[in-house]
N, C-alpha and C positions, 0 to 999 in steps of 0.2 A: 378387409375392404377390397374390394375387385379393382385391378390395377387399371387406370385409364388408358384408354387407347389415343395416343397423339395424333393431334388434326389429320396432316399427312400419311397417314397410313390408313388410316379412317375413309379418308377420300381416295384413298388407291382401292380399297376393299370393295364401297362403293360402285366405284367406277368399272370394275372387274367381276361383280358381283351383274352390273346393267349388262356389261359386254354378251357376257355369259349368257344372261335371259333374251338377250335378243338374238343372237344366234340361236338357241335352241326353240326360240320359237319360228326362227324364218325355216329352220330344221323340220321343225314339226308342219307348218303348213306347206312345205315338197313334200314333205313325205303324206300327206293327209290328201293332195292335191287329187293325184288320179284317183280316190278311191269316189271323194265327192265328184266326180267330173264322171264317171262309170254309173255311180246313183241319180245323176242329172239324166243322162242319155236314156237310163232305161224307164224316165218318163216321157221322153221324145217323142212326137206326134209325129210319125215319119218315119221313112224308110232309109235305107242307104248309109253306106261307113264313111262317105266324105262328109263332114260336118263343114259348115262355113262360119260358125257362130258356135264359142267355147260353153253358153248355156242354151239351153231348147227354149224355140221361139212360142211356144206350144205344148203345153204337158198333157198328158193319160196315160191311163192305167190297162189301156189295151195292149199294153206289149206284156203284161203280167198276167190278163185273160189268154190271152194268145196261147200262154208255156201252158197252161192245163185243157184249151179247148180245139186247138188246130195241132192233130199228129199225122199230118201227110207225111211228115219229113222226121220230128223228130216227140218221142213222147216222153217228154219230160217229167211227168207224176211218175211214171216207172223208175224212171232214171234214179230219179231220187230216191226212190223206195228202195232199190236194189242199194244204194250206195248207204243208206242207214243203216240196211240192214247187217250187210255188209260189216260195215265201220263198228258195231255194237257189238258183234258178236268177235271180230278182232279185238276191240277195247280191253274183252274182258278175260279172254283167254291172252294174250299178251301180258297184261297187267300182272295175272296171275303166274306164266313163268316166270316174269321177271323178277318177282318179289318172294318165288320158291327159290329160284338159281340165286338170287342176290342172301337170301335168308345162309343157304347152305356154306357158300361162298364164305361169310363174314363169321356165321357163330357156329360152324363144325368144323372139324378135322378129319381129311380123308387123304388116302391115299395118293390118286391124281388130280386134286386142288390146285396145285401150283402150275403143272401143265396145260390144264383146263382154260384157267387163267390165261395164262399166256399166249393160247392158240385160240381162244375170244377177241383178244383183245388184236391181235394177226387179221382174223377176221372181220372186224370192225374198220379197220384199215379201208376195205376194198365194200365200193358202192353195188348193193346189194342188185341192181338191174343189173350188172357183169352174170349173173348166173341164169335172167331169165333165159335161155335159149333152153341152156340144160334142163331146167326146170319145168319148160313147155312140155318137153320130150317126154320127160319122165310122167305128167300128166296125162300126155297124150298117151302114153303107152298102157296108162291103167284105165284110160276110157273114162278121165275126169274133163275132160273139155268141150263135153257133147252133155246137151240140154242140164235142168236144174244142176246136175253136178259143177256144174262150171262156177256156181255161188260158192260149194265147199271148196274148189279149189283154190278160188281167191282169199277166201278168209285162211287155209291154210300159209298162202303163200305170205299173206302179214304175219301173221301172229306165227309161224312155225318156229323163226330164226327169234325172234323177239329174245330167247333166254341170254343169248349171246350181247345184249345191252343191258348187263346189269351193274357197268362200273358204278353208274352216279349212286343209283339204289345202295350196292352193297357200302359207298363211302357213308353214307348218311347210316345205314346200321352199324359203321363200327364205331359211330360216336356213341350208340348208346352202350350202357355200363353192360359186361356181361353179369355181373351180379345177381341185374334184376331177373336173369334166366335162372341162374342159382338158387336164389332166393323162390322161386316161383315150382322149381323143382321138387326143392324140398319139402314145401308143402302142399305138393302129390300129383304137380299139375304133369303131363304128357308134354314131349316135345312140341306134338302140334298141337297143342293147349296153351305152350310159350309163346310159338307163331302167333296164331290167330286172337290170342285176349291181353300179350304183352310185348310185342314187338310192333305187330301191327299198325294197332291205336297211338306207339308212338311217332310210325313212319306217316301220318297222315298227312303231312305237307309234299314228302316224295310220292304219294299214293295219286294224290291232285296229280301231279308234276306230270306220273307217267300216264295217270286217265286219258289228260289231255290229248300230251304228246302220241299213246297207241289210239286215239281217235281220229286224231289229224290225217295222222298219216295214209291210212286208205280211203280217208275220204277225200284227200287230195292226190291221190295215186292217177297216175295216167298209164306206163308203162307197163306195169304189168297186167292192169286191165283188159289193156288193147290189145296185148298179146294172146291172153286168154279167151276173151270176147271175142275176137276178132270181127267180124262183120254178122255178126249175132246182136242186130240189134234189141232185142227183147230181153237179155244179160249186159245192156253197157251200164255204166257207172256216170255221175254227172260229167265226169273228165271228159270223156267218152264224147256225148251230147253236146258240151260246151264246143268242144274243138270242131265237131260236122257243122255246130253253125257259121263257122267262119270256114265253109268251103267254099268255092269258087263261085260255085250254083248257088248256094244259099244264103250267101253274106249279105248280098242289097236285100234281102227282105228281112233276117234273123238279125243284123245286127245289133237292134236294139235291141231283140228279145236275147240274147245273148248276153247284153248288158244286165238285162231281169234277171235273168238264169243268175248271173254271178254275184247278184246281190241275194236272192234266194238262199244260196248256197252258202253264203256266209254267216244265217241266221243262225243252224242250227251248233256250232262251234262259238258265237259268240253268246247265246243261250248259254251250253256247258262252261266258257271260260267264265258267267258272271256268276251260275250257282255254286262253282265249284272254289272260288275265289273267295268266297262269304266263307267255307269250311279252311282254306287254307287261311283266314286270318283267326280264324277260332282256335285253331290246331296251334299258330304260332304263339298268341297267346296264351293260351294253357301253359306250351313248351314255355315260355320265359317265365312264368308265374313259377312253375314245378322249379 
């Protein structure tokens, strides 16, 4: 029989349990507040960053015509199209060091592992915009920072260092058995046969994790864009465009469209985190069933 729980503690549970929920939800409406309030604005009927009224007196959808039909200032369909492209082609070359470096790491044995190791992990220390100066230089010097090339050297500058974040990756491979490489060997498969059809397939919850995460990242990149870009508007990045519309000259008329831009810009990441969210529960599933 299930032991009962005495009134008094019952109603402290209760009581602790209400506390709880209301706090997390006063939590969650701060924290929900400016995003709805940025979504409000860039229905705004109007111009101007001084609001006097927390919702718009008057909505449309002309500050969302405006980002793909008025480019005196700034052409935002470019913007974004460089920034996809960009961020995708990052995605996947990232992904893929990370999950060769984190692979090596966890199920081989080699000579300089343990140093490797440890001068990653040194390196992860220290915020990776500390080296764009050097970085510029070294681009400029090979004559990547002048026209199309300026796309390669961005995707380079994401995804080059990437192998160098493979702690969380390689923890998540050491929980799996090496057995099943054993086993897998033995009957006849290749190392990169263990990779690709038995390691893999079981990292698919880390695979999501890092999708995500190497897509974010230069799609929300400002600094190293700008450096690279610099006043090459026909290579900037949304970063790039968001920030020229809050310039001096252009804020009273951009600032709603600004506000559009930054709801645009959140579609195609919340897109990826709901289809990828659907495989990360499939994956876990299996994983607890297996």
């Amino acid at each position: 029989m299930a032991k009962k729980i005495p009134g008094g503690m019952k109603a402290k549970r209760i009581t602790g349990d209400v506390v709880t929920y209301i706090f997390l939800s006063v939590m969650c409406v701060i924290w929900l507040l400016p995003f709805f309030w940025v979504i409000m604005q860039s229905f705004r009927d109007g111009k101007g960053q001084f609001i006097s009224t927390f919702l718009p007196t008057a909505y449309t959808i002309n500050n969302y015509k405006a980002l793909f039909t008025d480019f005196n200032v700034i052409n935002f369909p470019r913007m974004f199209l460089n920034t996809f492209g960009i961020a995708c082609c990052s995605c996947v070359i990232s992904t893929f060091f990370v999950l060769s470096v984190a692979y090596c790491t966890s199920r081989l044995k080699w000579k300089m592992r343990k140093p490797y190791m440890n001068m990653a992990m040194v390196i992860n220390l220290f915020p990776g915009f500390m080296s764009m100066v050097a970085v510029y230089f070294i681009l400029k010097a090979l004559g990547m920072t002048e026209g199309d090339k300026i796309y390669l050297s961005l995707i380079i500058c994401f995804s080059a260092g990437a192998g160098t974040g493979f702690y969380v990756m390689k923890g998540y491979m050491d929980t799996i058995p090496k057995s099943l490489d054993e086993a897998a060997m033995m009957d006849g498969c290749t190392r990169w046969q263990v990779f690709t059809k038995v390691t893999l397939p079981l990292c698919k919850p880390m695979i999501v994790y890092q999708v995500i995460t190497s897509f974010m990242g230069p799609w929300m990149d400002f600094i190293f864009a700008k450096v690279i870009a610099g006043a090459k508007a026909e290579y900037w990045t949304v970063s790039i465009g968001l920030f020229n519309m809050l310039e001096k000259e252009y804020v009273d008329t951009w600032f709603v469209r600004f506000c559009a831009g930054a709801v645009l810009i959140s579609i195609p990441i919340s897109i990826l985190f709901l289809l990828t969210q659907k495989c990360y529960q499939e994956a876990m599933g299996g994983a607890v069933k297996g």
